[in-house]
Residue, then its C-alpha position, 0 to 999 in steps of 0.5 A: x500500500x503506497x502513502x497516498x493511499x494510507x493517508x486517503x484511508x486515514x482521511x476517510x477513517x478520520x472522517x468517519x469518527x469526525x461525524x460519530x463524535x458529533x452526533x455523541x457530542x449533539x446528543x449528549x448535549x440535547x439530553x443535558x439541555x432538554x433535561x435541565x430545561x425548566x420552560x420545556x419541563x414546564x410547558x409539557x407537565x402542563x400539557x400532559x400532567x395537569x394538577x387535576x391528574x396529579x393532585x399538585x396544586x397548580x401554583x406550586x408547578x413553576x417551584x416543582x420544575x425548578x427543583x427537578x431540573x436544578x436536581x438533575x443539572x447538580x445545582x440542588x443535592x437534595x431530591x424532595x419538595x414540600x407544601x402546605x396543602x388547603x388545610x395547612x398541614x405540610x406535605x413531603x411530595x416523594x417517597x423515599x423509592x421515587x428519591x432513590x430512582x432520581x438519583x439514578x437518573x441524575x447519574x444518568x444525567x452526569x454520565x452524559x455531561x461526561x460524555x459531551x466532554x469526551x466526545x468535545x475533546x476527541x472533536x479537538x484532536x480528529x479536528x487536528x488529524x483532519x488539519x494534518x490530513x488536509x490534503x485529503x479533504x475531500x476523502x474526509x468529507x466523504x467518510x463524514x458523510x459515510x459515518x453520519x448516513x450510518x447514524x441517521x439510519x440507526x436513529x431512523x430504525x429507533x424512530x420507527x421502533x418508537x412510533x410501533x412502540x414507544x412503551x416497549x422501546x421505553x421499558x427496554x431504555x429503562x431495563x438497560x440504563x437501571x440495575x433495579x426496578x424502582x422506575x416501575x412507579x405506581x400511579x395511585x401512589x407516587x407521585x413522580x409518575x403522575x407528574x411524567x406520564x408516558x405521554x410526556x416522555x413520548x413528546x420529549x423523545x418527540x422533541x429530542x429525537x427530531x432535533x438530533x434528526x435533522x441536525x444530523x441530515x445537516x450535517x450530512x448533506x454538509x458533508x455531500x456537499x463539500x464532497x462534490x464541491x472538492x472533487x472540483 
């Protein structure tokens, strides 16, 4: 194998991790801003767990969002909230099972702003073997194209799963992503549950999803272009 041909190989391979690394990257930091968004998390609660389901009185919403989201960003260490209810008797909204699941999910939450950070800094050094490769560019748009087809098809295919079945693709997440069962909440008794339905978890996967979609079939069509446009 002569040099020209290795360095095109490179170039390609290089464009390949290029385009892995920034869907992990995008997608890591959608789920960290979707998840920390308390306006988001606000609006779809509103939508699909209104205070006559969950028994929350509809003033304590904006405070309740604001504790979760803070709780999952790290910037509240203590998963509970309290109020007083019509008869001025103080209420401790999450039992101890509900706290123990958050705190699992927070993990979650953490292990993906590591991520982002790994996947940051492998963008920084393929971004320099790009630029010692850079006489290969069109080689390493070409592998950036052929790495972020390959992604859009496996979220196409998780797309699709969701759309058939969202509650088993749902089900499946949480067995993989938890070593207990505490997800599995009852809704006539907690109330974490009430407050994130199926229904809501199904339009944040909606908004998440979409937005990771089209991102990527940017990129993608980026990446054709400048491949058409080098190979002039």
């Amino acid at each position: 194998m002569d040099m020209m041909t290795s360095r095109k190989l490179l170039a390609a391979l290089c464009g390949i991790l290029l385009s892995l690394a920034s869907a992990l990257a995008l997608l890591a930091f959608l789920l960290d801003g979707m998840g920390g968004s308390a306006p988001l998390m606000h609006s779809l609660m509103q939508r699909h767990a209104p205070p006559e389901a969950t028994g929350l009185p509809q003033e304590h919403y904006p405070a309740m969002v604001e504790m979760i989201t803070d709780y999952l960003s790290g910037r509240e260490q203590d998963f509970q909230f309290s109020f007083t209810d019509g008869e001025g008797v103080q209420r401790q909204c999450f039992h101890s099972h509900e706290q123990q699941h958050m705190a699992d999910v927070k993990a979650l939450f953490d292990l993906c702003r590591g991520v982002l950070l790994l996947a940051v800094l492998a963008l920084l050094a393929l971004g320099g073997g790009a630029y010692a490769l850079r006489d290969q560019r069109r080689c390493i748009a070409q592998g950036f194209l052929a790495g972020a087809l390959g992604v859009l098809l496996v979220v196409a295919v998780l797309v699709v799963w969701g759309v058939a079945d969202f509650e088993g693709l749902f089900v499946l997440f949480h067995r993989l992503s938890f070593s207990n069962d505490l997800w599995q909440l009852d809704p006539q008794t907690d109330l974490l549950i009430r407050l994130m339905p199926l229904n809501f978890f199904i339009h944040y996967a909606a908004l998440l999803g979409g937005t990771w979609l089209g991102s990527l079939a940017l990129l993608a069509l980026a990446a054709r272009h400048l491949s058409k446009r080098w190979k002039r």
